[in-house]
DSSP file (Angstrom, degrees, kcal/mol; ACC not computed):
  #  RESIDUE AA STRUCTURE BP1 BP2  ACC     N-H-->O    O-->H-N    N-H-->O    O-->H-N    TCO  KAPPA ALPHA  PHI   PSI    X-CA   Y-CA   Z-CA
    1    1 A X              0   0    0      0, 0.0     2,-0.9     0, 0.0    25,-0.0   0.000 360.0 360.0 360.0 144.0   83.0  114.0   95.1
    2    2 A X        -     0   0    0      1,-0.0     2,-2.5     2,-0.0     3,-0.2  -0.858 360.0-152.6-125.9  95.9   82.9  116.4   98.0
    3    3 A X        +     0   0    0     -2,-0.9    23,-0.2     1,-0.2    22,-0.1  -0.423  32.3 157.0 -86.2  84.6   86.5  116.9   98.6
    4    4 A X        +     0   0    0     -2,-2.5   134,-4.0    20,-0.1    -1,-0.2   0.671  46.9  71.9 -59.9 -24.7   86.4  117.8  102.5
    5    5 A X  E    S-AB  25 137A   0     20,-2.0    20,-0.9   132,-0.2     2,-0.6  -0.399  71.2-133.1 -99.6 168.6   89.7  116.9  103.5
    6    6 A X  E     -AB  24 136A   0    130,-1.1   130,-1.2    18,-0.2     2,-0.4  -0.968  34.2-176.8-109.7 114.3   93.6  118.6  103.0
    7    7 A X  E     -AB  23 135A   0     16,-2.4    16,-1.2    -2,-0.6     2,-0.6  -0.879   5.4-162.3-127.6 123.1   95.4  115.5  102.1
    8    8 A X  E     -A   22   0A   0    126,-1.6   126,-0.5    -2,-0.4     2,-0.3  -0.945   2.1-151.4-123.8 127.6   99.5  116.0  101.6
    9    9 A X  E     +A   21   0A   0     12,-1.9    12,-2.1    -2,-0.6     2,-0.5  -0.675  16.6 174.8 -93.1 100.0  102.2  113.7   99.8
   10   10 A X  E     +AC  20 132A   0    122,-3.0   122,-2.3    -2,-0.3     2,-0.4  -0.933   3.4 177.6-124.0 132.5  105.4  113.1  100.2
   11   11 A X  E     -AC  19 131A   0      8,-3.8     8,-1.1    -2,-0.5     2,-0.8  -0.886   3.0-177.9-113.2 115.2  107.0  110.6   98.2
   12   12 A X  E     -A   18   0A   0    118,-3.2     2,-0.9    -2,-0.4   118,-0.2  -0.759   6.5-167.8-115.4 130.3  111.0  110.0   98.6
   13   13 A X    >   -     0   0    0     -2,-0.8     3,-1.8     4,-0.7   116,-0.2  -0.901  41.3 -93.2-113.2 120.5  112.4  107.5   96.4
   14   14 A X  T 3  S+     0   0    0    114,-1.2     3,-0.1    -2,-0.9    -1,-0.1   0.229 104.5   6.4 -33.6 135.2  116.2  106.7   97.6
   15   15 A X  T 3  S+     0   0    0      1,-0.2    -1,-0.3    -3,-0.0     2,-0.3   0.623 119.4  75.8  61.5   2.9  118.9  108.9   95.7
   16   16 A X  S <  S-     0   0    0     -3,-1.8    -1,-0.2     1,-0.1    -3,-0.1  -0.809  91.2 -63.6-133.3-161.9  116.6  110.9   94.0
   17   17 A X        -     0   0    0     -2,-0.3    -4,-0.7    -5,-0.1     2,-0.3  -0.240  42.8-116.5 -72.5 155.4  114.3  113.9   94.9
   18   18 A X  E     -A   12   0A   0     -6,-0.2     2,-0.4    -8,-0.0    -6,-0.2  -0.718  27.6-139.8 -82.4 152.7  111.3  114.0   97.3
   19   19 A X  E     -A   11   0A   0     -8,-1.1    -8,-3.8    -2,-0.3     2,-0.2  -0.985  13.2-164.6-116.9 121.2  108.0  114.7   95.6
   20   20 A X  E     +A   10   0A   0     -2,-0.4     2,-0.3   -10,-0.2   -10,-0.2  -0.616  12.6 171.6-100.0 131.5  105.6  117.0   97.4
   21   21 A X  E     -A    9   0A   0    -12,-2.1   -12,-1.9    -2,-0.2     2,-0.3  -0.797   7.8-172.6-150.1 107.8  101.9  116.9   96.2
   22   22 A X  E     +A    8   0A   0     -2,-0.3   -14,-0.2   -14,-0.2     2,-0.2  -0.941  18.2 154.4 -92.6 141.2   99.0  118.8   98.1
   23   23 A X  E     -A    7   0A   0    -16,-1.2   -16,-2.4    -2,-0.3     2,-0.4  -0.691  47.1-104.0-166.6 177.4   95.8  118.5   97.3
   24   24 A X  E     +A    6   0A   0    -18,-0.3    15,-0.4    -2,-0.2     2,-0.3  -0.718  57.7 128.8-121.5 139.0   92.0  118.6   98.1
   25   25 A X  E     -A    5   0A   0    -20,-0.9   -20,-2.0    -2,-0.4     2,-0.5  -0.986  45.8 -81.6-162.2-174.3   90.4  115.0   98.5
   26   26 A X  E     -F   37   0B   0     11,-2.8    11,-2.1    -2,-0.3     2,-0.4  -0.967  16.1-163.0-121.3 152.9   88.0  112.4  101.0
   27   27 A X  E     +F   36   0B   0     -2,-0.5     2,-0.3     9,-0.2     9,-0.2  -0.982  18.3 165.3-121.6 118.7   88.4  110.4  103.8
   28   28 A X  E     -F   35   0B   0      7,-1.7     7,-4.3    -2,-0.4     2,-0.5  -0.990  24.1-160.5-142.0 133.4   85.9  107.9  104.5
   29   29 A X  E     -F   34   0B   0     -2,-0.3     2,-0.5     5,-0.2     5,-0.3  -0.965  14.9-175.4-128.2 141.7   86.1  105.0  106.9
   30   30 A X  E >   -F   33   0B   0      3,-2.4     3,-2.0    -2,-0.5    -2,-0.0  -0.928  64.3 -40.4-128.4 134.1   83.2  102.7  105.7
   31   31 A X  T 3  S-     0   0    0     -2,-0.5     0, 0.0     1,-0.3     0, 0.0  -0.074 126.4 -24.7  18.4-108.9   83.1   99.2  108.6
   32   32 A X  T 3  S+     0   0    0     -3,-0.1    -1,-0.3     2,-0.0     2,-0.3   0.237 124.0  88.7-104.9   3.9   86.8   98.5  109.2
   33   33 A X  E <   -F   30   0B   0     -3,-2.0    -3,-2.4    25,-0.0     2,-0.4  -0.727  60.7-151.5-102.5 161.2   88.1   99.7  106.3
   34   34 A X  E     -FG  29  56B   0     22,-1.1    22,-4.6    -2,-0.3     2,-0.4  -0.974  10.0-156.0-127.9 138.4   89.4  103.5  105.5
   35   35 A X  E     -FG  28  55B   0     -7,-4.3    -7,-1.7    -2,-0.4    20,-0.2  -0.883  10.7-169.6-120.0 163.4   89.4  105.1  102.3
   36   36 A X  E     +F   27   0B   0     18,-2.0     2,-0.6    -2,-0.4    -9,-0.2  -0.582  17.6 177.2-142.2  87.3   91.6  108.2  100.7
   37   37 A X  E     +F   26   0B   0    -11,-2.1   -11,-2.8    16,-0.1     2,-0.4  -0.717   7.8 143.9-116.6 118.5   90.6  109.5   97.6
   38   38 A X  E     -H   52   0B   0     14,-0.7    14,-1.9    -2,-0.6     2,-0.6  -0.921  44.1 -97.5-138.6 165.4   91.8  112.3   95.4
   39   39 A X  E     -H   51   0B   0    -15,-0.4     2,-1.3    -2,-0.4    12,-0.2  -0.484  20.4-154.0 -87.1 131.8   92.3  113.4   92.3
   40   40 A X  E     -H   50   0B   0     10,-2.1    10,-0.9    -2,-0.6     2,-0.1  -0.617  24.0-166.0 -96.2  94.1   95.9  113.3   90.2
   41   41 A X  E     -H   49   0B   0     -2,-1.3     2,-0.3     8,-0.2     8,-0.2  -0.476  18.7-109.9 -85.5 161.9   96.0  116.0   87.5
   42   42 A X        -     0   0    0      6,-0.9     3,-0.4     3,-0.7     6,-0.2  -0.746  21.2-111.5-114.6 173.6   98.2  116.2   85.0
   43   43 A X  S    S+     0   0    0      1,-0.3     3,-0.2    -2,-0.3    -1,-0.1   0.837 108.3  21.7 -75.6 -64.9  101.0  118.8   84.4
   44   44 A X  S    S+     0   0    0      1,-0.3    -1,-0.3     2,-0.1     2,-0.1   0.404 119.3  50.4-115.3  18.0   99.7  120.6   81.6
   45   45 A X    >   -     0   0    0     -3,-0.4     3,-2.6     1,-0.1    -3,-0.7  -0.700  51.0-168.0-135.0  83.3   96.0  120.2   81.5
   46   46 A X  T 3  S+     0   0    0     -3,-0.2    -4,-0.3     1,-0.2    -1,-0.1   0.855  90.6  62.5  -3.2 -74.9   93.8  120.9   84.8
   47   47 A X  T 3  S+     0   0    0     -6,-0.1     2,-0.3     2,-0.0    -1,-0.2   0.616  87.7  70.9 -41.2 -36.3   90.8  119.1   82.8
   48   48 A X    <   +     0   0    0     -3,-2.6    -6,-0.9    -6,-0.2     2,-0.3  -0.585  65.1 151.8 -96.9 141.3   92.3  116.0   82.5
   49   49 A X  E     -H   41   0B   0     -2,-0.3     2,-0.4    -8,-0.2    -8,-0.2  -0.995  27.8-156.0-141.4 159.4   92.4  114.1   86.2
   50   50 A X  E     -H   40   0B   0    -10,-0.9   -10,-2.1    -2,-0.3     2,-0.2  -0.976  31.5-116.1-125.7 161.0   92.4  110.2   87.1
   51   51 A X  E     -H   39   0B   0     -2,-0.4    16,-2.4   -12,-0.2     2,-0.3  -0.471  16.6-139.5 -78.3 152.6   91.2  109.4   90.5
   52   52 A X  E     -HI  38  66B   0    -14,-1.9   -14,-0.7    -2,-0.2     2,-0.7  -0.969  15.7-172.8-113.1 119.7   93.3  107.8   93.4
   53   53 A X  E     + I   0  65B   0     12,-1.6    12,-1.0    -2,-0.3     2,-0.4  -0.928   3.7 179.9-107.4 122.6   91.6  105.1   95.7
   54   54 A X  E     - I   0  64B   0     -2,-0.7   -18,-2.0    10,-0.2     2,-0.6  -0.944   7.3-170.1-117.5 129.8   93.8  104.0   98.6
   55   55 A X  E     -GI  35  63B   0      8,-1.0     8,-2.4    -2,-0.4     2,-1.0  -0.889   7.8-161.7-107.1 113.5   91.9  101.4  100.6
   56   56 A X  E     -G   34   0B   0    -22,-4.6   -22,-1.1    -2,-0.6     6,-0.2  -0.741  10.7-179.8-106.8  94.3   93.5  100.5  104.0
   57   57 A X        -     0   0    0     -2,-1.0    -1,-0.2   -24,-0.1   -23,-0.1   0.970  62.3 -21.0 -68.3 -73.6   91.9   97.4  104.7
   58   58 A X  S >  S-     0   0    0     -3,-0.2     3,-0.7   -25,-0.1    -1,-0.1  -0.241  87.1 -69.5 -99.8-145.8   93.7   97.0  107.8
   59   59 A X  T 3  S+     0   0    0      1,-0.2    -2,-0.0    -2,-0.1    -3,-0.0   0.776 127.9  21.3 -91.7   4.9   96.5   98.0  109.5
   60   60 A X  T 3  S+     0   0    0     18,-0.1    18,-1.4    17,-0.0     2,-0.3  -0.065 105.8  78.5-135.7  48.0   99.0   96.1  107.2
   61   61 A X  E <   + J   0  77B   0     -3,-0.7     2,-0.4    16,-0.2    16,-0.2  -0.960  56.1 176.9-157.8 119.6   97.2   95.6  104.1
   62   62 A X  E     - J   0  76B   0     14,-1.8    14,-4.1    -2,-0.3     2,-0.5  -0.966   8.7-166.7-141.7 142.9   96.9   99.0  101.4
   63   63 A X  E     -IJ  55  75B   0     -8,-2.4    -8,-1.0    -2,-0.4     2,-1.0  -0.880   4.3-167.0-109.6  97.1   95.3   98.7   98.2
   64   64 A X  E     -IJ  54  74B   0     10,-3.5    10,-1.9    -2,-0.5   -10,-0.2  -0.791   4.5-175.3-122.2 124.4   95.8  101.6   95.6
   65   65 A X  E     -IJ  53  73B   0    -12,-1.0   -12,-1.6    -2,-1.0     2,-0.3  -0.439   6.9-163.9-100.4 153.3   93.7  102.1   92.3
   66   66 A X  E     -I   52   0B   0      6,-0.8   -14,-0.2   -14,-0.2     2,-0.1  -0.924  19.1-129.0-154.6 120.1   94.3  104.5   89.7
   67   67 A X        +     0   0    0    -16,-2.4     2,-0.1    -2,-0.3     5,-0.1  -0.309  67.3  61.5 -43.7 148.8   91.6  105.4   87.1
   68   68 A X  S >  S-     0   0    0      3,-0.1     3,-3.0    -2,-0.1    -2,-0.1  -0.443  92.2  -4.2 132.8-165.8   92.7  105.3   83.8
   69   69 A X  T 3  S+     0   0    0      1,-0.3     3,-0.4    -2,-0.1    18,-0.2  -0.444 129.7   3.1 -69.0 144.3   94.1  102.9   81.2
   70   70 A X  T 3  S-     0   0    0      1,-0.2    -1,-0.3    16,-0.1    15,-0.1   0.376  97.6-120.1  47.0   9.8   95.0   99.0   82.6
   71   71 A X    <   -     0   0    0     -3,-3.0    -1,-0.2    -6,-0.1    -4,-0.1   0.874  33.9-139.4  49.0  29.8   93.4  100.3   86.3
   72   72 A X        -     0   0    0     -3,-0.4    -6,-0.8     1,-0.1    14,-0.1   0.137  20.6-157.0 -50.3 176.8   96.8   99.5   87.6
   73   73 A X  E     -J   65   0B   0     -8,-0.2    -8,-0.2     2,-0.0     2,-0.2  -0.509  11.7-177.7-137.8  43.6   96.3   97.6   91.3
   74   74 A X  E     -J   64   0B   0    -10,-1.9   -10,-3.5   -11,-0.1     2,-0.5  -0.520   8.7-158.9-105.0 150.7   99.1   97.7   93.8
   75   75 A X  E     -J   63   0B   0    -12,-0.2     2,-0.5     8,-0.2   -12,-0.2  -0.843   6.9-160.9-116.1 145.8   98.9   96.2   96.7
   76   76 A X  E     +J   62   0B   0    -14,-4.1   -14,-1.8    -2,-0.5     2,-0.3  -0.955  15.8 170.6-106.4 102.7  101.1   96.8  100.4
   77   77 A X  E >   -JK  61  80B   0      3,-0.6     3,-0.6    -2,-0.5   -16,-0.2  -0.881  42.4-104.2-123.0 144.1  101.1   94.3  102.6
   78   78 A X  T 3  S-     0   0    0    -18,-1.4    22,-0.2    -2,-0.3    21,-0.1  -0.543 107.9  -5.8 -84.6 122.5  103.5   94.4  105.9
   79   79 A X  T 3  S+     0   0    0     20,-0.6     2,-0.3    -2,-0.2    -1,-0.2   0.338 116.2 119.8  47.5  32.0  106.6   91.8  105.2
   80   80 A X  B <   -K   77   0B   0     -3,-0.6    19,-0.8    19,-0.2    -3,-0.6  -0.977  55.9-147.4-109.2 130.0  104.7   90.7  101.8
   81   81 A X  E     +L   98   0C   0     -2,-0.3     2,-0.3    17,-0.2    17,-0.2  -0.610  23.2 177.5 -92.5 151.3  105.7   90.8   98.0
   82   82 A X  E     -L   97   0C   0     15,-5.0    15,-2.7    -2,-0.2     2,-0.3  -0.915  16.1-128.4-134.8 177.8  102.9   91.4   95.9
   83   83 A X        +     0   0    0     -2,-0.3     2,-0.3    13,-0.2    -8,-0.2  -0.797  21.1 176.0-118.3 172.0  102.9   91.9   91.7
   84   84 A X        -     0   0    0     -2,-0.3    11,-1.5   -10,-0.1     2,-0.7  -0.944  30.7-135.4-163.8 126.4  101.7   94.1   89.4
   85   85 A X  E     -O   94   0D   0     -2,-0.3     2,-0.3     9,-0.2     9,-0.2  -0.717  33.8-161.9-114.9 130.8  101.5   95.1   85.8
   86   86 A X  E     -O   93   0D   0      7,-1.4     7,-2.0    -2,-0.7     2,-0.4  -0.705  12.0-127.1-112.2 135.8  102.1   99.0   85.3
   87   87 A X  E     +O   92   0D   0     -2,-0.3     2,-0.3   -18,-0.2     5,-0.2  -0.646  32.4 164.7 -78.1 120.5  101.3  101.1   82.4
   88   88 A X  E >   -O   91   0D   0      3,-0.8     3,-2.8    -2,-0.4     0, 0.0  -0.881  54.8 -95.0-127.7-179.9  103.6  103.4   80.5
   89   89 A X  T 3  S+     0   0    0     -2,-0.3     3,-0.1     1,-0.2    -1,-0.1   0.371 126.1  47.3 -35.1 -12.3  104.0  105.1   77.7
   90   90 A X  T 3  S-     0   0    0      1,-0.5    -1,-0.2     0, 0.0     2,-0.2   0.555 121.1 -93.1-112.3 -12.0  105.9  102.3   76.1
   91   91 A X  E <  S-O   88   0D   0     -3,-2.8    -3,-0.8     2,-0.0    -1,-0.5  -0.656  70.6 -13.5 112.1-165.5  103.2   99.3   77.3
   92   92 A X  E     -O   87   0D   0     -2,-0.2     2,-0.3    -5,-0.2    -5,-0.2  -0.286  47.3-176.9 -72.1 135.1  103.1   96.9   80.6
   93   93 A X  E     -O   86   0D   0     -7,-2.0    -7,-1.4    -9,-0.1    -2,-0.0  -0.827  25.0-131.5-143.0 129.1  105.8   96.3   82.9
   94   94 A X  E     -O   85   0D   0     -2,-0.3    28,-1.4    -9,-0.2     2,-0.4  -0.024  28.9-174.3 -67.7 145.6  105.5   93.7   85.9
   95   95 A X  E     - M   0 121C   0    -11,-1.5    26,-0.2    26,-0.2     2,-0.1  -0.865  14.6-145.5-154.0 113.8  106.7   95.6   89.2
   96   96 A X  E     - M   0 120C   0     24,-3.0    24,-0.5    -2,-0.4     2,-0.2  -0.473   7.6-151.7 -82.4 154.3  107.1   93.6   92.6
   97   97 A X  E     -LM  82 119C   0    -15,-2.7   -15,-5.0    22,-0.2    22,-0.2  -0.962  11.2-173.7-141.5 126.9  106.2   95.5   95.7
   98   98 A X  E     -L   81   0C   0     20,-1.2     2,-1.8    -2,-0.2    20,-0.3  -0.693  17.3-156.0-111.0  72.1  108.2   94.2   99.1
   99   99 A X        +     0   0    0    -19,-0.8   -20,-0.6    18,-0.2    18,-0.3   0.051  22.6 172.2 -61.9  92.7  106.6   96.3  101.8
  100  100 A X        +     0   0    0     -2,-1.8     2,-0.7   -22,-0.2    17,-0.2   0.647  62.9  29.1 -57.0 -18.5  109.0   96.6  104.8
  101  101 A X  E     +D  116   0A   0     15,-1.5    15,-0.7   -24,-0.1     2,-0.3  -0.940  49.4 179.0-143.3 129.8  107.1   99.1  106.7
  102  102 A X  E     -D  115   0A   0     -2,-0.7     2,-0.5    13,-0.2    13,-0.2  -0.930   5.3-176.9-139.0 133.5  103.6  100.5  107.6
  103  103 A X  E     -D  114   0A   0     11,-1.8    11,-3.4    -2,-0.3     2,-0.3  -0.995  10.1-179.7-101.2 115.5  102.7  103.3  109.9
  104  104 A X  E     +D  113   0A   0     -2,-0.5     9,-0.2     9,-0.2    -2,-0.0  -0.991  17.1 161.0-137.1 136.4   99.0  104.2  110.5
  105  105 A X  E     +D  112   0A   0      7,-2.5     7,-1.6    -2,-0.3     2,-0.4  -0.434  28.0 145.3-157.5  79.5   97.5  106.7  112.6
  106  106 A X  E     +D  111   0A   0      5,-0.2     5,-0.3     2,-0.0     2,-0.2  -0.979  16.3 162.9-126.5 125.2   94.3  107.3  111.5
  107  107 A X  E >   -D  110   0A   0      3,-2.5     3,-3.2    -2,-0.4    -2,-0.0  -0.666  60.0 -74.7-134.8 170.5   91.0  108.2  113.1
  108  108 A X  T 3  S+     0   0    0      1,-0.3     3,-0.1    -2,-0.2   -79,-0.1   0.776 129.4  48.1 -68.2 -11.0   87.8  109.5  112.0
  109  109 A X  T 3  S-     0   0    0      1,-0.2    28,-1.1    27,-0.0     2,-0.3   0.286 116.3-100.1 -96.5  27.9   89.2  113.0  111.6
  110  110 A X  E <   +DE 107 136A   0     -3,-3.2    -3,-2.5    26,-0.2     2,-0.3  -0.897  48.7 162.2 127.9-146.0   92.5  112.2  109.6
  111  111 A X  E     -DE 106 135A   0     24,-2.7    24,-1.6    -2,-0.3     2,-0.3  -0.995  41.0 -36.4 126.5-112.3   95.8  111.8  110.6
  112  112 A X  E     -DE 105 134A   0     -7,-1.6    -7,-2.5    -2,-0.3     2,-0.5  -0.985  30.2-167.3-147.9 164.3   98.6  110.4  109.1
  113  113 A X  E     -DE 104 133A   0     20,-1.5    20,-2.1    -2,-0.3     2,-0.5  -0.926   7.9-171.6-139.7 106.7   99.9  107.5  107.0
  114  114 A X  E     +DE 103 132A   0    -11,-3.4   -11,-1.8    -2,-0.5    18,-0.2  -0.853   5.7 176.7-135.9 125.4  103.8  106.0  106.2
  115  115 A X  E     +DE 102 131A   0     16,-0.9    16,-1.5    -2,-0.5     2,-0.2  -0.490   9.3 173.8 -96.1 160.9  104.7  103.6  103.9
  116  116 A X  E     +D  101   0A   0    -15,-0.7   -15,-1.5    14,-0.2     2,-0.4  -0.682  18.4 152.9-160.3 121.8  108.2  102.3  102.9
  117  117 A X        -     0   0    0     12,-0.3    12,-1.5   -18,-0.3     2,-0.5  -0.970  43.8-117.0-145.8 144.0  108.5   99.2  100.4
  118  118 A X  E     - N   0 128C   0     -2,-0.4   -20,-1.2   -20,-0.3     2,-0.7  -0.861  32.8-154.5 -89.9 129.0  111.2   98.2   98.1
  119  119 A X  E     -M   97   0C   0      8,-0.6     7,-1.4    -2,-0.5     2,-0.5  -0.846   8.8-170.5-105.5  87.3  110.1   98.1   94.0
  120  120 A X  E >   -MN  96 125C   0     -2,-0.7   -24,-3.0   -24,-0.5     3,-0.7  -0.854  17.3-149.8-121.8 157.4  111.4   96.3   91.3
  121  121 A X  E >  S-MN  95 124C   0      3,-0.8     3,-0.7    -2,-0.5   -26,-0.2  -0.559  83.2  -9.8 -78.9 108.0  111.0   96.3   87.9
  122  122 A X  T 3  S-     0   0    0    -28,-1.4    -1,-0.2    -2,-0.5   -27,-0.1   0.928 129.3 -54.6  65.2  30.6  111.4   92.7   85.9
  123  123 A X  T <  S+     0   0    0     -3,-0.7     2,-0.6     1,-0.2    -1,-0.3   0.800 118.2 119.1  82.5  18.8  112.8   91.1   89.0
  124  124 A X  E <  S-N  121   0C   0     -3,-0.7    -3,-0.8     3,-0.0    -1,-0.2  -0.937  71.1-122.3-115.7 107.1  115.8   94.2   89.3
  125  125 A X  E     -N  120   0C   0     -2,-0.6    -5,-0.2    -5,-0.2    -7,-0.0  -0.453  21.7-157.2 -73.7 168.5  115.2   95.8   92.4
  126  126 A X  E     -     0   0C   0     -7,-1.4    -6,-0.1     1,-0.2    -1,-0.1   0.317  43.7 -89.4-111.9  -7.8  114.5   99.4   91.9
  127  127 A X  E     -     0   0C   0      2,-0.0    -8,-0.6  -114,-0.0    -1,-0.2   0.238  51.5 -50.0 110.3 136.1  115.4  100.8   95.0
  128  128 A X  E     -N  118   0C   0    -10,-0.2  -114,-1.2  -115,-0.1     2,-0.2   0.041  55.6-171.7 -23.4 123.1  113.7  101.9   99.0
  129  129 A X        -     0   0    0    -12,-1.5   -12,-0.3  -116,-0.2     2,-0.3  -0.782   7.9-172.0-125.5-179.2  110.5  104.0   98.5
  130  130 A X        -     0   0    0   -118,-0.2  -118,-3.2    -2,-0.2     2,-0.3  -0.834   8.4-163.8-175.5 144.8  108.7  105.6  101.1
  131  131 A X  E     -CE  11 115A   0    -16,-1.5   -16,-0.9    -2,-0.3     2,-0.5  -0.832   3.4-167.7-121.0  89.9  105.2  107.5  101.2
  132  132 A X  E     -CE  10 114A   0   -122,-2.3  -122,-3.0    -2,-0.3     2,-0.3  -0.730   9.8-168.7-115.0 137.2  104.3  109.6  103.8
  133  133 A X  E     - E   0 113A   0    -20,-2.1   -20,-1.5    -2,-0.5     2,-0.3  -0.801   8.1-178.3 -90.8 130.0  100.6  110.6  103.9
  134  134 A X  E     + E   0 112A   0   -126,-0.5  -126,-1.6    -2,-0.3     2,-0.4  -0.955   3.9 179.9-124.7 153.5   98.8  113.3  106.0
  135  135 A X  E     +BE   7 111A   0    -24,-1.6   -24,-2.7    -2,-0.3     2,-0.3  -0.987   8.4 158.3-158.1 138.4   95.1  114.1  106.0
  136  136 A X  E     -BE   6 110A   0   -130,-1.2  -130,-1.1    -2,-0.4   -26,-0.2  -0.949  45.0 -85.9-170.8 125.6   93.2  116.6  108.0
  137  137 A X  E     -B    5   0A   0    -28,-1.1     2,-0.6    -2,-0.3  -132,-0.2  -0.182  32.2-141.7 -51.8 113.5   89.7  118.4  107.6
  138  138 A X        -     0   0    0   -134,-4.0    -1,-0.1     1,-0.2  -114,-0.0  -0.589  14.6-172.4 -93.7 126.7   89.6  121.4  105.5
  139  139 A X        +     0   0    0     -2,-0.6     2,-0.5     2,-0.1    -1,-0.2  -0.162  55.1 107.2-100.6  28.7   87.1  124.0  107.0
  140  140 A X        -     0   0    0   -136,-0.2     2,-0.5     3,-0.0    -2,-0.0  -0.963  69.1-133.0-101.4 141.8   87.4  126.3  103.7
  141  141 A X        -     0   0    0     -2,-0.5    -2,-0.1     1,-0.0  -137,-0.1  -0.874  13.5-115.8 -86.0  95.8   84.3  126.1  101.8
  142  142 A X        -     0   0    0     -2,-0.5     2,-0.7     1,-0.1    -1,-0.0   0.139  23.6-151.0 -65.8 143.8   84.3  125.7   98.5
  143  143 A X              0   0    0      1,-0.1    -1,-0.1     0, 0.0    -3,-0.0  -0.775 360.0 360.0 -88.0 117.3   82.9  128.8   96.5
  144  144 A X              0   0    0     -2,-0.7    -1,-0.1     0, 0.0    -2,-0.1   0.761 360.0 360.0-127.5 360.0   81.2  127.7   93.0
């Protein structure tokens, strides 16, 4: 994958800490859809990665895949619940997504992306999330 782009993460989950993740990825907008795909390493091995697909089918519809075991699915849709079953360490747990909010401002050289949906776990909500995306064309060249 020819990770062109800067793409940066912040994810703030109500009452707790934001989490900041920058990273290297692409951005590709393929008919009417846009894609934004990077890799999620983990904390103490580099080697090990799964990929991240977010597919913005339109402007109130995001679809995001994760590689790896059960391929979990979630889906965003503007004033729509959707379901899901999410893998942990412990097995499957079903996780409703109400998404209240979508922001897009994206064009064929980046821009930005903000999500904000309510989560819960087994019918409990779980509390106000919110995702805010930025993406922008990295002019460093990779050396290999």
């Amino acid at each position: 994958m020819q990770e062109n782009y800067l793409i940066s993460i912040i994810g703030n989950q109500m009452d707790c800490k934001k989490i900041k993740v920058e990273t290297v990825g692409n951005y590709v907008e393929i008919g009417y859809n846009k894609y934004i795909i990077y890799r999620e390493y983990e904390k103490n091995n580099l080697k090990k990665f799964k990929v991240l697909v977010l597919k913005i089918e339109n402007s109130q519809k995001i679809i995001i895949t994760r590689s790896g075991r059960g391929k979990p699915k979630l889906v965003l849709e503007k004033n729509k619940r959707h379901h899901c079953f999410y893998s942990t360490e412990y097995g499957f747990v079903r996780i409703g997504l109400f998404t209240d909010q979508i922001e897009l401002d994206l064009n064929s050289s980046g821009g930005s992306l903000k999500i904000k949906y309510f989560l819960d776990i087994n019918h409990i909500i779980s509390g106000l999330n919110e995702i805010c995306i930025k993406v922008r064309e990295n002019n460093v060249k990779n050396i290999d």
